[in-house]
C-alpha positions as CSV (number, residue, x, y, z in Angstrom):
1,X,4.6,15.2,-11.9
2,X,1.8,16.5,-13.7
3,X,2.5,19.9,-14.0
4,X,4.9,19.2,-16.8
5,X,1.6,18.5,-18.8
6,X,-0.5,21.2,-17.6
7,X,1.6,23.7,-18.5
8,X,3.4,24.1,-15.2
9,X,6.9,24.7,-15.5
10,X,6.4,25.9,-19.4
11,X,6.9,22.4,-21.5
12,X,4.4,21.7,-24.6
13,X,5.8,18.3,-25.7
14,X,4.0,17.5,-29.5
15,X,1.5,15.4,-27.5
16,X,0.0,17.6,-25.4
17,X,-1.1,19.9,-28.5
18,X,-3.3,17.4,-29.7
19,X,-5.4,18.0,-26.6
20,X,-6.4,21.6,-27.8
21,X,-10.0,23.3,-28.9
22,X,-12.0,20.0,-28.3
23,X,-10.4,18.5,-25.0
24,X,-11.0,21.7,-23.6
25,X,-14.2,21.9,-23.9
26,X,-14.0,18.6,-22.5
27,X,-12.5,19.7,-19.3
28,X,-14.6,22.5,-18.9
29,X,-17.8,20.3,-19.1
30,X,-16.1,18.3,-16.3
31,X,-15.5,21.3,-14.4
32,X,-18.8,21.8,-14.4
33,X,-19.9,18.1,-13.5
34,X,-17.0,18.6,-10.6
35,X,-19.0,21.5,-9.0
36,X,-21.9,19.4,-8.6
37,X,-20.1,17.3,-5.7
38,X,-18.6,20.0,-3.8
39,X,-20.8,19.0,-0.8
40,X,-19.3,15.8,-1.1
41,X,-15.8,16.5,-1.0
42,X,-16.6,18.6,2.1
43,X,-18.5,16.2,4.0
44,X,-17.8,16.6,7.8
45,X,-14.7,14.3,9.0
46,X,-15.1,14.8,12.6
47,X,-15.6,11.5,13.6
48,X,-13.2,9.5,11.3
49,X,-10.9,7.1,12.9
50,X,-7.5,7.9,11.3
51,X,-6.1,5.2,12.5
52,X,-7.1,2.4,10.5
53,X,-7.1,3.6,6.8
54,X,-5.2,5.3,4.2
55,X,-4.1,8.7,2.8
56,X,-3.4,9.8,-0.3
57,X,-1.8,13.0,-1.0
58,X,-3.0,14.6,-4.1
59,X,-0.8,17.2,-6.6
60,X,-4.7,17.7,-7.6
61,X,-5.4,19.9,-10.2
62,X,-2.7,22.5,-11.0
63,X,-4.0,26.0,-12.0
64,X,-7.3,25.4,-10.2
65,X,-6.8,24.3,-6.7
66,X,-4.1,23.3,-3.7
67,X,-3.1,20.0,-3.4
68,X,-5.3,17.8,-1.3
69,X,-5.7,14.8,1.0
70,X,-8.1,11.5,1.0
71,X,-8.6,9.3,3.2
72,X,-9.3,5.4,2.4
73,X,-10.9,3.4,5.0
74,X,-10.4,0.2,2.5
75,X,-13.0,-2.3,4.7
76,X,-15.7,0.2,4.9
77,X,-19.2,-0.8,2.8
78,X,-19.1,0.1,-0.4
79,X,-19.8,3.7,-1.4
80,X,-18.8,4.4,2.6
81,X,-14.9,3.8,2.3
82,X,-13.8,7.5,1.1
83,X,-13.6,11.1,2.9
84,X,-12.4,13.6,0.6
85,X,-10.1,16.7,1.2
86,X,-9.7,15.4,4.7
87,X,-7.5,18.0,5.4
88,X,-9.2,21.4,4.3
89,X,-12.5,19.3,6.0
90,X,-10.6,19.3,9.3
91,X,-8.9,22.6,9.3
92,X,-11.9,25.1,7.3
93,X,-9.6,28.1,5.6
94,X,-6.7,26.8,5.7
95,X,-5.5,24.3,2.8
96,X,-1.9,22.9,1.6
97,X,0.3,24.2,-0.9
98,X,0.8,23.7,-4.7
99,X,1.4,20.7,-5.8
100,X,2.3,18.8,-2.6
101,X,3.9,15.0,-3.6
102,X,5.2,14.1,-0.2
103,X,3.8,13.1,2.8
104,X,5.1,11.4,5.7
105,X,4.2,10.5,9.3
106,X,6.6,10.5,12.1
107,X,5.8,10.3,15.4
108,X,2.7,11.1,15.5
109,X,2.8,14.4,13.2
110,X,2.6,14.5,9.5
111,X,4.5,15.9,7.8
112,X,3.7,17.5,4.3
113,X,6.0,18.9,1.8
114,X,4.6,21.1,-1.3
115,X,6.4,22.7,-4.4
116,X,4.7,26.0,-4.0
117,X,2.8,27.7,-1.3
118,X,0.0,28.8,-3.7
119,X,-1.4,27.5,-6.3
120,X,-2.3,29.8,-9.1
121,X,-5.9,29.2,-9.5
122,X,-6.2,29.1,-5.4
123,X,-8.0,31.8,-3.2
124,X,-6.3,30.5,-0.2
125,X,-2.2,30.5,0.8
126,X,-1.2,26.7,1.8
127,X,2.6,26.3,2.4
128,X,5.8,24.3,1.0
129,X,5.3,22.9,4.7
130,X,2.8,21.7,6.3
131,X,2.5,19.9,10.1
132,X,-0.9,18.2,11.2
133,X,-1.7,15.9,13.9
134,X,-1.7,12.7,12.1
135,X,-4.8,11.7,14.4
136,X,-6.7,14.3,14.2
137,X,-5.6,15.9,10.7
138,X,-5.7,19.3,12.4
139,X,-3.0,21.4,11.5
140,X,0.3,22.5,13.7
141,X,1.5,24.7,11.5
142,X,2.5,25.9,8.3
143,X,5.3,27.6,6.3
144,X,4.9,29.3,2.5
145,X,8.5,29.4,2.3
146,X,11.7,26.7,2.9
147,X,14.7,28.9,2.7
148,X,14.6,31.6,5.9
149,X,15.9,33.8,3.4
150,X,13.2,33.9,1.2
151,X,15.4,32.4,-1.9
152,X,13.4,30.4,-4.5
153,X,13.6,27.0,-3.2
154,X,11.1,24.4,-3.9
155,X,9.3,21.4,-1.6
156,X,10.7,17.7,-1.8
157,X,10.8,15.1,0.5
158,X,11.0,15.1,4.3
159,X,12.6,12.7,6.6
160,X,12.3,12.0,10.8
161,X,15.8,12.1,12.3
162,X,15.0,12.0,15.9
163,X,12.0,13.3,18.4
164,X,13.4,17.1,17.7
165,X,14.7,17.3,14.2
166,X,13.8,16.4,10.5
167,X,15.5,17.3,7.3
168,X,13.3,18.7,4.7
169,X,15.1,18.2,0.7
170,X,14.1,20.7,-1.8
171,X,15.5,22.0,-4.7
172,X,17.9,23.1,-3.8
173,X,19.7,21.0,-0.7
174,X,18.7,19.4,2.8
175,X,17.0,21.7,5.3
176,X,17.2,21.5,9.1
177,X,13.8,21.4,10.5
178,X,13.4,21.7,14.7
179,X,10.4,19.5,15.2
180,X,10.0,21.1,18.5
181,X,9.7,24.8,17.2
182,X,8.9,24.5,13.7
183,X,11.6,26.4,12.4
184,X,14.3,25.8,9.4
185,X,18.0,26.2,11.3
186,X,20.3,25.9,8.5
187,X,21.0,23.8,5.5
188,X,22.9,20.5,5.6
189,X,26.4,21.4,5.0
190,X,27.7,19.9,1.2
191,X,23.9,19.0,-0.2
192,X,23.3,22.8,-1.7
193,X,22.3,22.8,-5.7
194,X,25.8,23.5,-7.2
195,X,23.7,25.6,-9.9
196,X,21.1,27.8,-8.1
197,X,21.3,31.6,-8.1
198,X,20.5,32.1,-11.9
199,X,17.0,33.6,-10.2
200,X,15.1,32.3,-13.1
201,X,11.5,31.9,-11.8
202,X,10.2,28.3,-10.3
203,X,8.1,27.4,-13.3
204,X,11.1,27.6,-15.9
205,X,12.5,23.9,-16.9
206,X,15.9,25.8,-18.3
207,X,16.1,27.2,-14.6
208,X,19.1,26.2,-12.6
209,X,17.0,24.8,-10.0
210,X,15.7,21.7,-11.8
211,X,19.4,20.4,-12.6
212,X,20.9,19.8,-8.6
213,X,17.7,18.9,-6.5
214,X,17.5,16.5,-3.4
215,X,14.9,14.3,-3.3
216,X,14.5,11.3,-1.8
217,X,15.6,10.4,1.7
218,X,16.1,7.1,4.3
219,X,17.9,6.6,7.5
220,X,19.9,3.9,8.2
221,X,22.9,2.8,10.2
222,X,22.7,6.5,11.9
223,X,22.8,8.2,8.6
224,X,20.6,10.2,6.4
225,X,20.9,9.0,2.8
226,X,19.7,11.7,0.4
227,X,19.7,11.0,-3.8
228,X,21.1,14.0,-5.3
229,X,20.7,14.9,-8.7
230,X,24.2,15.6,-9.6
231,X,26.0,14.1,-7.2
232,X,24.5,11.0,-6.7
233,X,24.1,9.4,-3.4
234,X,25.1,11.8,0.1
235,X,25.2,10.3,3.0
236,X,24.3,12.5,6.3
237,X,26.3,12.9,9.7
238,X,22.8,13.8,11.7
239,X,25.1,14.9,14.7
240,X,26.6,17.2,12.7
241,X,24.7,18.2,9.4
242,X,27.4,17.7,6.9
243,X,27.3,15.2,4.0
244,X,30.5,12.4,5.6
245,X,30.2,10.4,2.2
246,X,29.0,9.9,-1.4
247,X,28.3,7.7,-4.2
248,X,28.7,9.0,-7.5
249,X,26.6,7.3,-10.0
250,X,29.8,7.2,-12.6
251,X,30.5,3.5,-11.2
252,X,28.0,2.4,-13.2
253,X,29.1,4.7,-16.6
254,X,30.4,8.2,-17.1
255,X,27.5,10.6,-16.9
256,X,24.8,8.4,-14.8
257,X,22.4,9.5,-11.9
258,X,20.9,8.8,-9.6
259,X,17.1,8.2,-9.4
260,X,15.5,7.5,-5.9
261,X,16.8,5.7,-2.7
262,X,14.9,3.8,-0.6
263,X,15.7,0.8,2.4
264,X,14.7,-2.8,2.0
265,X,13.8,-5.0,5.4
266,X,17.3,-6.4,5.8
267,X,18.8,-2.8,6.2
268,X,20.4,-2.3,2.8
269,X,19.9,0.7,0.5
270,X,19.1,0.5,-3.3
271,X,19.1,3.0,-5.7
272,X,17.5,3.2,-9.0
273,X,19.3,4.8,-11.9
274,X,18.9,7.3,-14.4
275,X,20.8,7.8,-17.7
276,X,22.2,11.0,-17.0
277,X,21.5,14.1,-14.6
278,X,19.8,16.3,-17.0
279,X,16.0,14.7,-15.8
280,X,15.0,13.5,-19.0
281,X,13.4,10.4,-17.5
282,X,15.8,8.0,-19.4
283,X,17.0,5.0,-17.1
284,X,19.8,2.4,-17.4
285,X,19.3,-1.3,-16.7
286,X,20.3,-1.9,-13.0
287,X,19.6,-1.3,-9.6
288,X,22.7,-0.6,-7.1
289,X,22.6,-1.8,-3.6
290,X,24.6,-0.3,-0.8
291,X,25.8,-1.4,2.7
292,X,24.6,1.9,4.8
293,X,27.9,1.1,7.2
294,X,30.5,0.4,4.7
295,X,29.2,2.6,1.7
296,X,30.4,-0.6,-0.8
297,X,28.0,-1.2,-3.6
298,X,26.9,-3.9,-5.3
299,X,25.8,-3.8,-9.3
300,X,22.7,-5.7,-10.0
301,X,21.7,-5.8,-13.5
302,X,18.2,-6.0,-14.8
303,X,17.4,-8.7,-17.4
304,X,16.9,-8.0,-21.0
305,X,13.1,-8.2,-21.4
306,X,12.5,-6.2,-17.9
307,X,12.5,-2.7,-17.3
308,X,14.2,-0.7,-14.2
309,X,12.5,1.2,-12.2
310,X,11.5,5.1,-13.8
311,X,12.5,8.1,-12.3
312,X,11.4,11.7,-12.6
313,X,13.3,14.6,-11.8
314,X,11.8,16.4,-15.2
315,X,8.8,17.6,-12.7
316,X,9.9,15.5,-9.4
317,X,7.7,13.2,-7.6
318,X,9.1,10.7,-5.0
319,X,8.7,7.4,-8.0
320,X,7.3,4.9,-7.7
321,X,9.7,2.6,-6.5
322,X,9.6,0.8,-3.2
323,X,10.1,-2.2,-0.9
324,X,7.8,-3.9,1.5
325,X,8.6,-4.0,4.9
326,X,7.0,-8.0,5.7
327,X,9.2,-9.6,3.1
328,X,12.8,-8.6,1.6
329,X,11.6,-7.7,-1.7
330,X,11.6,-4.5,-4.1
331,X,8.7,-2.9,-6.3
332,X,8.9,-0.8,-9.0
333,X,6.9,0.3,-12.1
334,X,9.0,0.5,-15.9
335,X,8.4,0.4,-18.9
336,X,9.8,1.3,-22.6
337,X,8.6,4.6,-22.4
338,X,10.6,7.1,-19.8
339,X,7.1,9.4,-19.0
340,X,4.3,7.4,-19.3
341,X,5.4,3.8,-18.7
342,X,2.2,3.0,-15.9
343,X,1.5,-0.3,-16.6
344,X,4.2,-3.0,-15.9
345,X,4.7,-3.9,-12.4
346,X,7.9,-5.7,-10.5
347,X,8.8,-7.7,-7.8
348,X,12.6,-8.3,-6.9
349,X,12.9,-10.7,-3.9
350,X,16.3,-9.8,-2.9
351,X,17.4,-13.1,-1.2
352,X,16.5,-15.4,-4.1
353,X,17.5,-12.6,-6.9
354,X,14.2,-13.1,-8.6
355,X,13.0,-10.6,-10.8
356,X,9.6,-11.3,-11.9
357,X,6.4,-8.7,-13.6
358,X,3.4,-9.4,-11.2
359,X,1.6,-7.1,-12.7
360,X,0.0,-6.2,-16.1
361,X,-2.7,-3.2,-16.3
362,X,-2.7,-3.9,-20.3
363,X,-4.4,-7.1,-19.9
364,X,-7.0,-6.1,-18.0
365,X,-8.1,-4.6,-21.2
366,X,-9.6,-1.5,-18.8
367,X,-6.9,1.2,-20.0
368,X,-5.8,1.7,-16.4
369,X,-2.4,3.4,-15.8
370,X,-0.9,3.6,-12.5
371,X,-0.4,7.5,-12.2
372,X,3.1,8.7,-11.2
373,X,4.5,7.6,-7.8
374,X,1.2,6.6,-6.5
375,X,2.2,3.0,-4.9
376,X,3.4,2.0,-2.0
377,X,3.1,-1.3,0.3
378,X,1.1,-1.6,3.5
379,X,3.8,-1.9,6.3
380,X,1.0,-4.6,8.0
381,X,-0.8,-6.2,5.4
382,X,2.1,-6.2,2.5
383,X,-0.9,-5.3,0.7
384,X,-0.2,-2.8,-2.8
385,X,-2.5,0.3,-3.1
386,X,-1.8,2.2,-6.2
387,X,-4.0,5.1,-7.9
388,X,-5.2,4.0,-11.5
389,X,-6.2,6.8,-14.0
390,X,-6.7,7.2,-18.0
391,X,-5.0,10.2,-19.2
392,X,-4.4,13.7,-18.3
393,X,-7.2,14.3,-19.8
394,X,-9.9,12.3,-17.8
395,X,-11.1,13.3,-14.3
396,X,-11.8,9.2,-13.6
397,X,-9.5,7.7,-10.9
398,X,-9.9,4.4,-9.0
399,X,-7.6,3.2,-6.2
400,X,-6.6,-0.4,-6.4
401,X,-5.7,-2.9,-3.6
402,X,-3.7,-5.9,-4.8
403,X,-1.8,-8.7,-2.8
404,X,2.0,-8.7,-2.3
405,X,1.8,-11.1,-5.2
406,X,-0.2,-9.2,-7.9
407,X,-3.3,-10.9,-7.6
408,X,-6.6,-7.9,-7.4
409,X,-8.0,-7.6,-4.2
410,X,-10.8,-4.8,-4.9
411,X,-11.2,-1.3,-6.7
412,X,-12.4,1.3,-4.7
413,X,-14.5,4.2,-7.1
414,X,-13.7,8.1,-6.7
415,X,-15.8,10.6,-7.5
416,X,-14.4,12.8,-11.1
417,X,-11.8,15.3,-10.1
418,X,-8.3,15.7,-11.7
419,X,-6.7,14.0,-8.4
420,X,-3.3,13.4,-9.7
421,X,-2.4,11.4,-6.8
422,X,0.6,11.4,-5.5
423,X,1.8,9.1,-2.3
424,X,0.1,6.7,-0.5
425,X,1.1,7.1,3.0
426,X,-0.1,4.8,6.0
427,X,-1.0,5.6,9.7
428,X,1.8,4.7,12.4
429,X,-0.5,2.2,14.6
430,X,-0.7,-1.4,15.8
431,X,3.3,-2.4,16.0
432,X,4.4,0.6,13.0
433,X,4.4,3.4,15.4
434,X,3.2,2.1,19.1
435,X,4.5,4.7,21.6
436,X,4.8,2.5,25.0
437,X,5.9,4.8,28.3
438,X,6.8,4.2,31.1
439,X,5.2,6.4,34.1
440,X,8.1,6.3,36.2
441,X,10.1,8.0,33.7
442,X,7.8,10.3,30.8
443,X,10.9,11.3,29.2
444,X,11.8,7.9,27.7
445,X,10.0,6.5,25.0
446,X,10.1,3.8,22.6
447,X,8.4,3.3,19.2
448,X,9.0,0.8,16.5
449,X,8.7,2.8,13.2
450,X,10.1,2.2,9.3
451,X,11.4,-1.5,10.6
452,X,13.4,0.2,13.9
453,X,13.3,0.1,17.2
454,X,13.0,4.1,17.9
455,X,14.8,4.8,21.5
456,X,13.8,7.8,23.0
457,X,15.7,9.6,26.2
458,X,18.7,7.4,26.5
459,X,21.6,9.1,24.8
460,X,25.2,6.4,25.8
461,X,23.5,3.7,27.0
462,X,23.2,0.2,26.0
463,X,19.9,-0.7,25.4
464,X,19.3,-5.0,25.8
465,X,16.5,-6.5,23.8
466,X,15.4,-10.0,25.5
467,X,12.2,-12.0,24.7
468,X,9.5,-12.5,27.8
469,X,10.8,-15.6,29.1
470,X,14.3,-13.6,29.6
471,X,16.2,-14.6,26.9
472,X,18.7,-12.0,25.6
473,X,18.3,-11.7,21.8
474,X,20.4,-8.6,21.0
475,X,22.4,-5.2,22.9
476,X,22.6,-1.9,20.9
477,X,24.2,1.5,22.0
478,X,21.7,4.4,22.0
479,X,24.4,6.8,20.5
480,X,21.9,10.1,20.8
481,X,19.2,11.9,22.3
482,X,16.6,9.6,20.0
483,X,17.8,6.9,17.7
484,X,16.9,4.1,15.6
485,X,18.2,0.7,16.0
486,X,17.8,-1.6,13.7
487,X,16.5,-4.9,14.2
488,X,16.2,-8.6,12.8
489,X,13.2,-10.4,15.2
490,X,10.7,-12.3,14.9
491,X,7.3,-11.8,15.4
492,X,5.9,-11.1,19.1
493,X,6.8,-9.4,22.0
494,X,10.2,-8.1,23.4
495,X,11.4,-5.9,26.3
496,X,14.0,-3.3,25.8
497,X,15.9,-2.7,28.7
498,X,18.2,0.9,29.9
499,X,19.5,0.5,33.1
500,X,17.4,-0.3,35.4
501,X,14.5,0.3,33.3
502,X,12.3,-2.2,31.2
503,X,9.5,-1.5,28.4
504,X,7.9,-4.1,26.7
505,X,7.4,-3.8,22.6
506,X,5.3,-5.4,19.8
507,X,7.3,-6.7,16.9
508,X,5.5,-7.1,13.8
509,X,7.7,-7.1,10.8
């Protein structure tokens, strides 16, 4: 998001002038501090257990350097918790692409997804995508462009699909990405940007490209859900690659869009909604929630008072709008105003219907903002980590840890560097992504993953889910190669059984 303000994509809005002669000096005094800790930001990362902590994919700081990676390890001593640049550390001469805003892991890779391969002030190429091992942070490969035929097509969102493909959004429409070679086979049939081929360059607002992107994406009920810009929601026949259905935002009023979609714990999809489809940042007051099978919606307006979640196709970033995967309940921050609203925080618990503000940044009297997109919950702990800055103007950033509730937990201190942060994005271990095989058959695998049972090697058959003591507590038809079931359990242990096969599994949502 921050390359709106710096200049990026060619806005100047009437703010950004005041920070002229003097804040430049200011930021070239920082530059100067920043240089001091470059031997910190490279410190060796060898021997960090990626396991345990957290990432957080940086845009960093446009016209100077690629985007960047650090690593949280949130129970560590004091002054010991943070490895920075984690991923140029691990892989020396290699770095990502320009203003990177996604991340995600699946199975065992992560995936990262960057706006440009270069950015402007960079020595070094990164790519639009990059592929590390998510346990190592060594890097699989990398791509500068998205479309093979070298079109202008910009970095999004990525989502798993199965063990050998993922869909990669952009801006303009859903890419095809073989996880086994690395390689883009195509774009999804129906999600292509109505309005690209005007061949305006990338950093041009009035270009067609910033007025039909796909951004966010979720699985569910077999499908890939995918928030268009102008069409609203597409939904994604993964067997096929062709949009099979679609939600226009119009059932709310004539002209609406869409903002992001993401999945709460009981399976359901909700949208958040924009005012129109031009990216202004403009909202209207409800969230829409949608069956995944059926495609019916549901209105759900939000209170007079309280603010809906914000959106950001003007310079996209993934929003900050999510739901926790312990309890079925949404987050979101809003606010009055449609750019900068950082400070307001809200909890929906779906069940009851409650919409309450759990957090306030304001009365901390502190001036922290939460920057962008940057919160998400911890799948395990329900914990919120959010990235807290001052202005665009300020290299100070602090990462907060909060309950599910609101209540503080601890700030952790970062060194001064223009971070803008992006996502946080969690390691797959201890019940979120526990591969358990079987030696008699490698082939088959099973992981639980984004609240599903992930069945690998048993395309057409019926997969039986009992608890130890043999009790049968649900049957599921594994209708491809890899596929995710979804599941309502308990706590504890199951065992999935194919045929004559059995694996036992740790349920922990």
């Amino acid at each position: 998001m921050a390359e709106m303000f710096r200049n990026k994509i060619g806005v100047s809005p009437p703010f950004i002038n005041t920070f002229s002669f003097l804040a430049m000096r200011k930021i070239k005094i920082c530059t100067l501090l920043i240089t001091t800790y470059l031997s910190a930001f490279y410190a060796y990362a060898s021997n960090v257990d990626y396991s345990k902590g957290v990432f957080f994919v940086n845009e960093d700081w446009y016209g100077h350097q690629n985007s960047t990676i650090n690593y949280l390890l949130p129970d560590e001593a004091d002054g010991q918790y943070w490895h920075y640049r984690v991923f140029q550390t691990e892989n020396p001469g290699h770095e990502l692409g320009c203003t990177n805003q996604f991340g995600d892991i699946w199975l065992g890779k992560f995936y990262l997804i960057a706006k440009q391969e270069k950015d402007p002030g960079a020595s070094i190429i990164g790519g639009r995508i990059t592929v590390a091992d998510a346990s190592t942070m060594k890097m699989l490969y990398q791509s500068p462009i998205i479309d093979p035929s070298g079109a202008q097509c910009d970095g999004r969102g990525f989502v798993g699909v199965d063990a050998h493909k993922g869909y990669i959004s952009s801006s303009n429409g859903v890419w095809i990405f073989n996880l086994d070679t690395f390689t883009i086979e195509g774009q999804v049939e129906g999600t292509a940007n109505p309005n690209a081929g005007d061949d305006k360059p990338n950093t041009d607002p009035t270009g067609s490209l910033y007025h039909g992107q796909s951004g966010s994406m979720v699985m569910a009920e077999g499908k890939v859900f995918v928030a268009h810009q102008q069409e609203g929601l597409l939904a994604i026949d993964p067997t096929t690659d062709k949009v099979v259905g679609k939600i226009s935002m119009d059932i709310i009023e004539t002209g609406a869009g869409i903002g992001s979609v993401i999945k709460s714990k009981d399976g359901n999809l909700w949208l958040s909604v924009a005012k129109n489809t031009q990216g202004t940042g403009a909202t209207l007051p409800y969230l829409v929630k949608v069956d995944p099978t059926t495609l019916a919606t549901e209105l759900v307006p939000v209170p007079e008072g309280m603010y809906p979640p914000s959106n950001s196709w003007y310079a996209w970033t993934p929003d900050a709008f999510c739901a926790s995967a312990k309890t079925n309940s949404l987050y979101w921050k809003g606010g009055p105003n449609r750019w900068f609203s950082g400070t307001k925080i809200y909890r929906y618990d779906i069940d009851t219907k409650e919409l309450r503000q759990i957090i306030d940044l304001e009365a901390d009297n502190e001036n922290w903002k939460l920057y962008g997109c940057s919160m998400r919950l911890h799948p395990l702990t329900d914990e919120i980590y959010m990235s807290l800055y001052h202005d665009f103007g300020t290299p100070s950033y602090i990462t907060r840890r909060y309950t599910s509730e609101g209540h503080k937990i601890k700030d952790y201190d970062m060194i001064m560097n223009y971070w803008f942060p992006s996502l946080p994005v969690f390691p797959q271990t201890d019940g979120v992504s526990s591969a358990i095989t079987d030696p008699m058959m490698s082939s088959m695998e099973i992981y639980v993953s984004d609240q599903s049972l992930i069945v690998i090697g048993a395309k057409g058959m019926d997969v039986d889910i009992y608890k130890p003591d043999g009790r049968k507590v649900g049957s599921f038809k594994s209708w491809d190669d890899t596929c995710a079931l979804q599941l309502h359990l308990s706590k504890g242990f199951y065992i999935a059984k194919v045929g004559n096969l059995t694996k036992k599994f740790h349920w922990n949502f």
